[in-house]
C-alpha positions in Angstrom: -43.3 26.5 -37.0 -41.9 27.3 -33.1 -43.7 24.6 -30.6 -44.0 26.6 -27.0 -45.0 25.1 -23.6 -45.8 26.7 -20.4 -43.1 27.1 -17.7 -39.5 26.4 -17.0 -37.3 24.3 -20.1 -38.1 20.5 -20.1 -36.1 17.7 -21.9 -36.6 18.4 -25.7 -36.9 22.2 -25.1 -34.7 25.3 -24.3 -35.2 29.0 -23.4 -34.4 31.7 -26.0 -33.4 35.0 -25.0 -36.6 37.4 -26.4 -39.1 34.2 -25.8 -41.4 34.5 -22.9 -41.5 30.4 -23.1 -39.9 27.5 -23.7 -39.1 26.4 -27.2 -39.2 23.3 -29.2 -36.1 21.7 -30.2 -35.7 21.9 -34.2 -35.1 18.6 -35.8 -31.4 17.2 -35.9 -31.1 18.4 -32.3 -32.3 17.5 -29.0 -31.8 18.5 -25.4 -32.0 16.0 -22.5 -31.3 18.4 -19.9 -34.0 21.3 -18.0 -33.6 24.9 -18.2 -31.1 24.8 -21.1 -30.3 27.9 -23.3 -30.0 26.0 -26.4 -30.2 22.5 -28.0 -27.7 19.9 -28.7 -27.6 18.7 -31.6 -27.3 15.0 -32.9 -24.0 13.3 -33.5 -22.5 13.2 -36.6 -23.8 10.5 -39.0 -26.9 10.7 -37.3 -30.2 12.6 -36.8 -33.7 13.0 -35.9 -36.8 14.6 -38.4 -38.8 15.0 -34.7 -39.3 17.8 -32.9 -38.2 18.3 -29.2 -36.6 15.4 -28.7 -35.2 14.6 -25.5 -32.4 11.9 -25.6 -29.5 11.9 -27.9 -30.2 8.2 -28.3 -33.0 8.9 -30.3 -30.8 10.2 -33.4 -30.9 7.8 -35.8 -27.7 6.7 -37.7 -28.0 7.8 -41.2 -28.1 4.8 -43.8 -24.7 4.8 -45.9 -24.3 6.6 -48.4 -26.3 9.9 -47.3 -25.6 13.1 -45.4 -26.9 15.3 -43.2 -24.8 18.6 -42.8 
């Protein structure tokens, strides 16, 4: 599932080439910044399940023991 919103890129969200809209970043990845081309995504040993999230902050650090490549 792609989440779209109206307008110019917002926090959580970046343009793709081919997409008339903005799109949702994925899980594992966020963008803080507007108008980005793509989305960042979370340092390692940590991560998000949300979508569009808009502060690297909001990665959570993995508990020990697991992975996420």
């Amino acid at each position: 599932m792609t989440l779209q919103v109206s307008g110019p890129a917002q926090p959580g969200y970046y343009t793709e080439d081919g997409f008339p809209e903005p799109v949702a970043c994925l899980p594992g990845f966020y963008q803080d910044e507007t108008e980005a081309s793509s989305c960042k995504q979370c340092e390692k040993g940590k991560y998000c399940d949300e979508l569009n999230l808009a502060d690297g902050k909001d990665c959570a650090t993995l508990l020990p023991g697991h992975n996420c490549d």
